[in-house]
PDB file of N, H, CA, C and O in Angstrom:
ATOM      1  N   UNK A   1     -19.101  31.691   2.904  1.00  0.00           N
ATOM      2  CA  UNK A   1     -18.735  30.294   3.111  1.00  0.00           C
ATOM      3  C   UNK A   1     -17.935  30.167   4.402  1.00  0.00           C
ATOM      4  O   UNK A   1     -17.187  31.020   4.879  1.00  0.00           O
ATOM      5  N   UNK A   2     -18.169  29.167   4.805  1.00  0.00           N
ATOM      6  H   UNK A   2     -18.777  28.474   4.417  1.00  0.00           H
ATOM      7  CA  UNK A   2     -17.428  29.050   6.441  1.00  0.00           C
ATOM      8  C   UNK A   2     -16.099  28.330   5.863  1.00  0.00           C
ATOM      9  O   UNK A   2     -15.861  27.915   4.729  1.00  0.00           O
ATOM     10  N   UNK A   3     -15.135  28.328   7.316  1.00  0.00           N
ATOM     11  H   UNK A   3     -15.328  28.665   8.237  1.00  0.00           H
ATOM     12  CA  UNK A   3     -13.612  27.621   6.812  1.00  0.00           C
ATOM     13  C   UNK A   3     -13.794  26.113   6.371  1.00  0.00           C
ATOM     14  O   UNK A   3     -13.042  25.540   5.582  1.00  0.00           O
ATOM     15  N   UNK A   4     -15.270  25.357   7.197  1.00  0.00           N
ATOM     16  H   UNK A   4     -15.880  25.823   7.838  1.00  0.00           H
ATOM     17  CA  UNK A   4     -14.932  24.362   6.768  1.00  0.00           C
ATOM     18  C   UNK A   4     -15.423  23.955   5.230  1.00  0.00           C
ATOM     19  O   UNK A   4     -14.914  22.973   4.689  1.00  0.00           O
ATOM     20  N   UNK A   5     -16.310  24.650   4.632  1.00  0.00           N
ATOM     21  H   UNK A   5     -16.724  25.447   5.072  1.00  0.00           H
ATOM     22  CA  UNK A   5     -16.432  24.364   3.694  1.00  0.00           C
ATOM     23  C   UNK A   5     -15.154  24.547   2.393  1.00  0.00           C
ATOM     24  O   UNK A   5     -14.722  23.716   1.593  1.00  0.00           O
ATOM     25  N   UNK A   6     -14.898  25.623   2.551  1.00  0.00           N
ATOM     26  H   UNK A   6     -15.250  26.298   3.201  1.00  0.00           H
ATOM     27  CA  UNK A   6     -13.597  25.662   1.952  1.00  0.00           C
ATOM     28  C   UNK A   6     -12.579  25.035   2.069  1.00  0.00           C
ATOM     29  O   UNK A   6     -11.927  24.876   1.037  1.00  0.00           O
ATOM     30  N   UNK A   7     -12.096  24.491   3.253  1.00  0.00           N
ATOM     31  H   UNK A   7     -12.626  24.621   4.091  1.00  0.00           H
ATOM     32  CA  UNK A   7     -11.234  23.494   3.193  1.00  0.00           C
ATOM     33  C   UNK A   7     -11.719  21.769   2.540  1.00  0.00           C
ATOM     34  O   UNK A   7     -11.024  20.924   1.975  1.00  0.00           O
ATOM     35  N   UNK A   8     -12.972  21.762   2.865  1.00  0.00           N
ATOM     36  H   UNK A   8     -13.536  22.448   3.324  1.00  0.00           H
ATOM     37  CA  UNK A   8     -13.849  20.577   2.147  1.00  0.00           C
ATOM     38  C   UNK A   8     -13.303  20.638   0.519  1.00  0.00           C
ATOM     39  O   UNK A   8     -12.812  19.723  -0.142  1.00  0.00           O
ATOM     40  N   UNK A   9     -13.564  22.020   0.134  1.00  0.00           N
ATOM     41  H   UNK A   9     -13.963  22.764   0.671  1.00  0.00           H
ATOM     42  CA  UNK A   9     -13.623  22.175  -1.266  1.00  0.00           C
ATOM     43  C   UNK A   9     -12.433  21.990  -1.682  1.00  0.00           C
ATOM     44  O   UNK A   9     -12.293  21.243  -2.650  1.00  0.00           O
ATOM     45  N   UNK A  10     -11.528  22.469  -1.214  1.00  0.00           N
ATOM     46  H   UNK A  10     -11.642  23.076  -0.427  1.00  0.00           H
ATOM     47  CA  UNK A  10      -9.684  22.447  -1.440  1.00  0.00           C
ATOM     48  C   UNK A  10      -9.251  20.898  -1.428  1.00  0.00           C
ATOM     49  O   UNK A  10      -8.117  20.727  -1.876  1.00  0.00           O
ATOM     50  N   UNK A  11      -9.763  20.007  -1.106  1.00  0.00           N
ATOM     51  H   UNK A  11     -10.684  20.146  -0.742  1.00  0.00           H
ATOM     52  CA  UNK A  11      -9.152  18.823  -0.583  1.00  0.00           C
ATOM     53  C   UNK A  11      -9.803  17.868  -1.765  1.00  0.00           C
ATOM     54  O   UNK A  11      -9.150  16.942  -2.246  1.00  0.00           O
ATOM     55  N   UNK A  12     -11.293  18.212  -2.235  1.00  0.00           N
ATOM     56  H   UNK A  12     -11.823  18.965  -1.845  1.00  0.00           H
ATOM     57  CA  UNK A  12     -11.796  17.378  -3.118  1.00  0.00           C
ATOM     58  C   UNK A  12     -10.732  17.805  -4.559  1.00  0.00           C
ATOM     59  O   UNK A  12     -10.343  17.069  -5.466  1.00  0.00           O
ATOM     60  N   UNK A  13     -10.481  19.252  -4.324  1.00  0.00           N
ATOM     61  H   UNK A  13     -10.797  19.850  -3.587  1.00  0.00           H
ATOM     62  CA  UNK A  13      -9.969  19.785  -6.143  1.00  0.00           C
ATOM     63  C   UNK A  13      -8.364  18.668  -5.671  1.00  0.00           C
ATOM     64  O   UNK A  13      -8.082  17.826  -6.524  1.00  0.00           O
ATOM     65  N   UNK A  14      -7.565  18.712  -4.566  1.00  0.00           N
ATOM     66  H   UNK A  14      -7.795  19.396  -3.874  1.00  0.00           H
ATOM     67  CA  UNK A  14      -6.130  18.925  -4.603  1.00  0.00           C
ATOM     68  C   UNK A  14      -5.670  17.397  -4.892  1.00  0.00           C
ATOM     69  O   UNK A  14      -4.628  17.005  -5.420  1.00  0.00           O
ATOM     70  N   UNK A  15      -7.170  16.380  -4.198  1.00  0.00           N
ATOM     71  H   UNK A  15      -8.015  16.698  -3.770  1.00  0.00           H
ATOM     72  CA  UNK A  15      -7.016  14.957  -4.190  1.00  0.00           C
ATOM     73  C   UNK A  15      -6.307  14.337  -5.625  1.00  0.00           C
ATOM     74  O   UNK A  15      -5.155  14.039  -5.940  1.00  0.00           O
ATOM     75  N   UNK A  16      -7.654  14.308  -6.327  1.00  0.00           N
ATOM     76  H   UNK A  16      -8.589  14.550  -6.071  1.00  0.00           H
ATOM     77  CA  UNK A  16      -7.039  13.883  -7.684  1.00  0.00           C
ATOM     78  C   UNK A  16      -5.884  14.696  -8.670  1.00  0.00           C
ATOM     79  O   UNK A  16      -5.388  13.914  -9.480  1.00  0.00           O
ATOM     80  N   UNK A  17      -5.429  15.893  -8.757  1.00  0.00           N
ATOM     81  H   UNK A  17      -5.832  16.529  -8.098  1.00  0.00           H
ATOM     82  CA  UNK A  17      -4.275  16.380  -8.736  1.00  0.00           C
ATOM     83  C   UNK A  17      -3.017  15.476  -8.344  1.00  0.00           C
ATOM     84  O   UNK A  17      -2.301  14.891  -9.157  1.00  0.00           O
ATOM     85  N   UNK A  18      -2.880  15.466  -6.992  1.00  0.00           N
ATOM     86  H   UNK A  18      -3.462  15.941  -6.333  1.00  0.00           H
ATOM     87  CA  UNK A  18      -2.363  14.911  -6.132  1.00  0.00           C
ATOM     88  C   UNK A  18      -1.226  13.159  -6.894  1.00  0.00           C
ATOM     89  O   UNK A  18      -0.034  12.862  -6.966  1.00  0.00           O
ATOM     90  N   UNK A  19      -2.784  12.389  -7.348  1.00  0.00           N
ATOM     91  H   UNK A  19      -3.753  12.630  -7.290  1.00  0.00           H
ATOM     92  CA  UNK A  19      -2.455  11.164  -7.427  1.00  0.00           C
ATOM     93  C   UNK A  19      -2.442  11.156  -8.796  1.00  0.00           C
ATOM     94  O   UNK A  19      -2.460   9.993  -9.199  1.00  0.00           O
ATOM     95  N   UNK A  20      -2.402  12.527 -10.310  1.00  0.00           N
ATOM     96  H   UNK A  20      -2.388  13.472  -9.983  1.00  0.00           H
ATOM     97  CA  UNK A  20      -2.300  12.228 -11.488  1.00  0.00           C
ATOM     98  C   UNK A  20      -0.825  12.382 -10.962  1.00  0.00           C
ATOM     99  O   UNK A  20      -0.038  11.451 -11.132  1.00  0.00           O
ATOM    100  N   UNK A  21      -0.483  13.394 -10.406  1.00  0.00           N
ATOM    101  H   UNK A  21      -1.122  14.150 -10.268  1.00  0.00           H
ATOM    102  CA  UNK A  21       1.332  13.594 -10.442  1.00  0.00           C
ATOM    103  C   UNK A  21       1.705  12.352  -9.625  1.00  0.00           C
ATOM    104  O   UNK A  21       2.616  11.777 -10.221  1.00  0.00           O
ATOM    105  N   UNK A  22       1.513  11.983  -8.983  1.00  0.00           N
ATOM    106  H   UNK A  22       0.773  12.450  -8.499  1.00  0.00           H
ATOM    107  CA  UNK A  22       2.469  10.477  -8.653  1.00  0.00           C
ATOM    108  C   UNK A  22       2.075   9.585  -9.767  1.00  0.00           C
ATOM    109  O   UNK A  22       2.906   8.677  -9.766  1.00  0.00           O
ATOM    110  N   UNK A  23       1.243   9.402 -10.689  1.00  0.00           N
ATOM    111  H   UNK A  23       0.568  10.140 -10.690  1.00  0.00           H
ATOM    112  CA  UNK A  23       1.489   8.536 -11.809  1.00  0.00           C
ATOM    113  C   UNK A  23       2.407   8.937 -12.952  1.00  0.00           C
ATOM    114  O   UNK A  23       3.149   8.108 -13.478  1.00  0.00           O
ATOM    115  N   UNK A  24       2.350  10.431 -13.406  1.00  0.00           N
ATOM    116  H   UNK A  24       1.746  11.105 -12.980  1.00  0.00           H
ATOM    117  CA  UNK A  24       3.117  10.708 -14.512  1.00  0.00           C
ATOM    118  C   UNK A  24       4.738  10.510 -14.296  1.00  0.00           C
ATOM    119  O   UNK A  24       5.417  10.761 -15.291  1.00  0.00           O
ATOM    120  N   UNK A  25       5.286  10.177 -13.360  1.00  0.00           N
ATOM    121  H   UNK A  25       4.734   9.973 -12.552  1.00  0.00           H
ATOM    122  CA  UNK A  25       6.646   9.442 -13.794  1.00  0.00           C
ATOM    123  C   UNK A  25       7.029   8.375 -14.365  1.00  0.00           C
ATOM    124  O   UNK A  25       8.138   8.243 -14.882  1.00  0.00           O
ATOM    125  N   UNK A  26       6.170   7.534 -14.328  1.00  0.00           N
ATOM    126  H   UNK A  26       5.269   7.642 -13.908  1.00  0.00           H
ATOM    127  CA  UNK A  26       6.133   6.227 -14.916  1.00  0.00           C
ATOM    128  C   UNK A  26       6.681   6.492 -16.569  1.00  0.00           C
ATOM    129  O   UNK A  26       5.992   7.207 -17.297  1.00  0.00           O
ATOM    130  N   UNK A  27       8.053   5.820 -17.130  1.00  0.00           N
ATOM    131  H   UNK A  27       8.612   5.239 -16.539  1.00  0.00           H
ATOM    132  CA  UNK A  27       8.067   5.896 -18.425  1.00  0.00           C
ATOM    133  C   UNK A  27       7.865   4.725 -19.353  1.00  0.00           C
ATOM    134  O   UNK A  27       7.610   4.719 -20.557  1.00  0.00           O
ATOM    135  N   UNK A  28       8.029   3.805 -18.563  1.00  0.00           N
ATOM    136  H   UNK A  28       8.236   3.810 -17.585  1.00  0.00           H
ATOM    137  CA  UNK A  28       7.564   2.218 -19.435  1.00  0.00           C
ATOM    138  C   UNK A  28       7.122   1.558 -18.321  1.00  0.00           C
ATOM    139  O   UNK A  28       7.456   1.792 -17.160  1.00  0.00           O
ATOM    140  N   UNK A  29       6.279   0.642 -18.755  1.00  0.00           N
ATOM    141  H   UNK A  29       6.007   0.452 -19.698  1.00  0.00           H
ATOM    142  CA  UNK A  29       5.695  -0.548 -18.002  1.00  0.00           C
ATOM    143  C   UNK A  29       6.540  -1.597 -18.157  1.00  0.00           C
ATOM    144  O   UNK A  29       7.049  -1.317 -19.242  1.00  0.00           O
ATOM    145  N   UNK A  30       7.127  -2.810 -17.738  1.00  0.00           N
ATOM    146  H   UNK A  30       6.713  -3.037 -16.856  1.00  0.00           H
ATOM    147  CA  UNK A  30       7.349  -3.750 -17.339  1.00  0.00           C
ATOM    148  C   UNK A  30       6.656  -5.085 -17.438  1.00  0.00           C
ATOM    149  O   UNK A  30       5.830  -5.447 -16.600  1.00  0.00           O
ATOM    150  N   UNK A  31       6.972  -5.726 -18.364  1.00  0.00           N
ATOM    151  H   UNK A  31       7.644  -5.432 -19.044  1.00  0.00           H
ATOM    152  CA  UNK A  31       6.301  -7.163 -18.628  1.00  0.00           C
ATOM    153  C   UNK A  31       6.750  -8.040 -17.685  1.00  0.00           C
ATOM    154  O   UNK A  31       7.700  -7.746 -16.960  1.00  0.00           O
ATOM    155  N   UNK A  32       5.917  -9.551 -17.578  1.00  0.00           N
ATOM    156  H   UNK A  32       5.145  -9.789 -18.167  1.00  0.00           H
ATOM    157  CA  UNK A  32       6.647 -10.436 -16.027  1.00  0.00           C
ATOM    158  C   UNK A  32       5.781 -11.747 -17.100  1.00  0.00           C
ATOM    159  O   UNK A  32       4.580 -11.811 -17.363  1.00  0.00           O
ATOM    160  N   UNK A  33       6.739 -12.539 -17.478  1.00  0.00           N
ATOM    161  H   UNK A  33       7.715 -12.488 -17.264  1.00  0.00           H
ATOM    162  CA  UNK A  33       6.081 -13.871 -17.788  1.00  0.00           C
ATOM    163  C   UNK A  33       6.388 -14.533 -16.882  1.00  0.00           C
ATOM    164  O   UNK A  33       6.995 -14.236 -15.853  1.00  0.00           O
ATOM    165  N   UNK A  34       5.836 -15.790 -17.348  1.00  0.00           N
ATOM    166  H   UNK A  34       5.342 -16.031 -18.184  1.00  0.00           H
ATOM    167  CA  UNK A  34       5.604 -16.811 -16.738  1.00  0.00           C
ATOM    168  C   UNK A  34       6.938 -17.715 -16.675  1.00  0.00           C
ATOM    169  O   UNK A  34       7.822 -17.211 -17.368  1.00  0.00           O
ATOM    170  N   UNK A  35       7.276 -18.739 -16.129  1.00  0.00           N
ATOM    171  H   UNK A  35       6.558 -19.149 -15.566  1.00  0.00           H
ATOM    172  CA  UNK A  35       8.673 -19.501 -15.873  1.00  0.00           C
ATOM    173  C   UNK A  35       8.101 -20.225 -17.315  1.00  0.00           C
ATOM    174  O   UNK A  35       6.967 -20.282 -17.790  1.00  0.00           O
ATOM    175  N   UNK A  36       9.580 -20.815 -17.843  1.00  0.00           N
ATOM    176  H   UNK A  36      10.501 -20.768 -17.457  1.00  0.00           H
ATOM    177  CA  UNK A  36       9.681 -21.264 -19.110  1.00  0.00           C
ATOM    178  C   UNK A  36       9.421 -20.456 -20.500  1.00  0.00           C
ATOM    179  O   UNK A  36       9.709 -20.739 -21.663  1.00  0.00           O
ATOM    180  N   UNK A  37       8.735 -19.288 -19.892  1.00  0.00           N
ATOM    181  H   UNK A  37       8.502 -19.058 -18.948  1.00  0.00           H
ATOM    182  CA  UNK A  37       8.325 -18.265 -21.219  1.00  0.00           C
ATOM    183  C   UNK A  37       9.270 -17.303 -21.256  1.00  0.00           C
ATOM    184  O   UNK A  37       9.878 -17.136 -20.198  1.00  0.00           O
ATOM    185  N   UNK A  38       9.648 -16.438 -22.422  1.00  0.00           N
ATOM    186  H   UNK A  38       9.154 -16.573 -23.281  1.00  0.00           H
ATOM    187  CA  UNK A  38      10.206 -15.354 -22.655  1.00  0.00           C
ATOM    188  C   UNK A  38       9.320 -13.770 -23.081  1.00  0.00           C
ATOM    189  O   UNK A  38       8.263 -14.094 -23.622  1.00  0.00           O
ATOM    190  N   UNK A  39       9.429 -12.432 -23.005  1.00  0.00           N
ATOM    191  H   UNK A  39      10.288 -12.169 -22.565  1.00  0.00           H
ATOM    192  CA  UNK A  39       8.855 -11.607 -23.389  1.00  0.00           C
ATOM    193  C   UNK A  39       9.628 -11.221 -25.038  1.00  0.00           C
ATOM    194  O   UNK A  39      10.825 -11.207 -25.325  1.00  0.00           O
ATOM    195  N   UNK A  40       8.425 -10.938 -25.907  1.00  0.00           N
ATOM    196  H   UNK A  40       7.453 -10.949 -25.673  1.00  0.00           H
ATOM    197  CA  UNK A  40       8.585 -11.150 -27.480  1.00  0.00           C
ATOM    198  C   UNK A  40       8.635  -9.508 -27.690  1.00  0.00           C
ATOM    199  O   UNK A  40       7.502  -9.032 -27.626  1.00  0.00           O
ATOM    200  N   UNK A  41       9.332  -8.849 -27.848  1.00  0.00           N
ATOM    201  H   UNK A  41      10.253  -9.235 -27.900  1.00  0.00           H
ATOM    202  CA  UNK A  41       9.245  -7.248 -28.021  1.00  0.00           C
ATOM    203  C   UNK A  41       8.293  -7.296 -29.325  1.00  0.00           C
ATOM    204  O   UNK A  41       7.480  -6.399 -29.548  1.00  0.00           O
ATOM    205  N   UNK A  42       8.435  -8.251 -30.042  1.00  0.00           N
ATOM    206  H   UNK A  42       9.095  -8.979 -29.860  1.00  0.00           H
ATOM    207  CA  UNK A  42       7.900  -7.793 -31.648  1.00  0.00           C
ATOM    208  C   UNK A  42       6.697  -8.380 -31.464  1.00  0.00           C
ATOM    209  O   UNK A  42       5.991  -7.486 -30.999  1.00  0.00           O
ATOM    210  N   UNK A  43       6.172  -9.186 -31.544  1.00  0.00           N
ATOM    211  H   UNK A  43       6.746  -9.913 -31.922  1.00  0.00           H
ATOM    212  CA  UNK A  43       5.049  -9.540 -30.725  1.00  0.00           C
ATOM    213  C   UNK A  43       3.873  -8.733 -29.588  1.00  0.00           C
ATOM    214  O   UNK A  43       2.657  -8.558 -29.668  1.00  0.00           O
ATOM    215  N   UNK A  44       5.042  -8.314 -28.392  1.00  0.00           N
ATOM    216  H   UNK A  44       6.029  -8.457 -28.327  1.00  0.00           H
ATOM    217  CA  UNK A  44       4.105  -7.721 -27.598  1.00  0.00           C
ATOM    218  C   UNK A  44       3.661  -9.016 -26.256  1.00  0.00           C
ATOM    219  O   UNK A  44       3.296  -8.703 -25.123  1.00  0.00           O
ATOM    220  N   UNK A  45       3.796 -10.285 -26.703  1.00  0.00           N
ATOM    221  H   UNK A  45       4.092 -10.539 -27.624  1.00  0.00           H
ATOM    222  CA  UNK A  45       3.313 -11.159 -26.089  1.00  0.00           C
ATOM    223  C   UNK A  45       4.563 -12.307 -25.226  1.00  0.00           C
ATOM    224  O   UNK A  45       5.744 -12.236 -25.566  1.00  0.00           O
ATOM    225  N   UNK A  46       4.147 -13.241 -24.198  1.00  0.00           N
ATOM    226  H   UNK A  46       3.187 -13.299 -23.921  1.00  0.00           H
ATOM    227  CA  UNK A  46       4.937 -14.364 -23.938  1.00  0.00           C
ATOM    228  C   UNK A  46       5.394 -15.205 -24.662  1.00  0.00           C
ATOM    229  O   UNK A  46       4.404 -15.716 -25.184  1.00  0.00           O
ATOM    230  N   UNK A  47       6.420 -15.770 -25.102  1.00  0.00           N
ATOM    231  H   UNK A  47       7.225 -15.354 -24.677  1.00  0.00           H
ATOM    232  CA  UNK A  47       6.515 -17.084 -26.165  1.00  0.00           C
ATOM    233  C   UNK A  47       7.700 -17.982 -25.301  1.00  0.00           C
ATOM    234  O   UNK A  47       8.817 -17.712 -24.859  1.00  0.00           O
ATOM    235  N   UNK A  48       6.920 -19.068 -25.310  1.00  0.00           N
ATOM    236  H   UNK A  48       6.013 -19.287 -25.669  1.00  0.00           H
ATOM    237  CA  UNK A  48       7.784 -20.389 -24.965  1.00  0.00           C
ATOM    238  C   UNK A  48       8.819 -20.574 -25.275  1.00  0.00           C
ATOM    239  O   UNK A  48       9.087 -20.595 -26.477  1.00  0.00           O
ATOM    240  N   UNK A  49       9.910 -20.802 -24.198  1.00  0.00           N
ATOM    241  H   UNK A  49       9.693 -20.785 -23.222  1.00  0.00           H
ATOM    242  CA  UNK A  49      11.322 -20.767 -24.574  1.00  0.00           C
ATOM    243  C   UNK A  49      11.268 -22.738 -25.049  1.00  0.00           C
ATOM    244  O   UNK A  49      10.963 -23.805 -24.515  1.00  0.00           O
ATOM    245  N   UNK A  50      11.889 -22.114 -26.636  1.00  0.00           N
ATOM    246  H   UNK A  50      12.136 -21.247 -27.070  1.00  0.00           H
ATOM    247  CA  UNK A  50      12.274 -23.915 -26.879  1.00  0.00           C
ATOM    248  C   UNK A  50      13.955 -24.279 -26.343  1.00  0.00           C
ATOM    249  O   UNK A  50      14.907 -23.500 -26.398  1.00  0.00           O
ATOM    250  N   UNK A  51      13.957 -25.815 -25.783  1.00  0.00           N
ATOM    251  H   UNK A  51      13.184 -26.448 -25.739  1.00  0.00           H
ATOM    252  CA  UNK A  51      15.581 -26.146 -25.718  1.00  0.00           C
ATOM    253  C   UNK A  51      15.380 -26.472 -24.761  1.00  0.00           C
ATOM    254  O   UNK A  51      16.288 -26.912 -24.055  1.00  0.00           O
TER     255      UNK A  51
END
């Protein structure tokens, strides 16, 4: 095999590697409603702030 193929090959394995470890820090996601709404933990969903 020549260098460039091997470096071809190294770059396809290292890519996706690469970008699972910059996702696995993530420990919770983050909800974003809408103005006038609140986030419902028990629910899971938006609910309209009354008042």
């Amino acid at each position: 095999m020549t260098i460039k193929t091997l470096l071809t090959a190294a770059a396809l394995v290292a890519a996706p590697l690469v970008a699972w470890a910059e996702c696995g820090s993530h420990s919770e996601a983050k909800m974003t409603c809408a103005a006038g709404s609140e986030y419902d933990s028990t629910s899971g969903t938006c609910k309209a702030v009354s008042g």
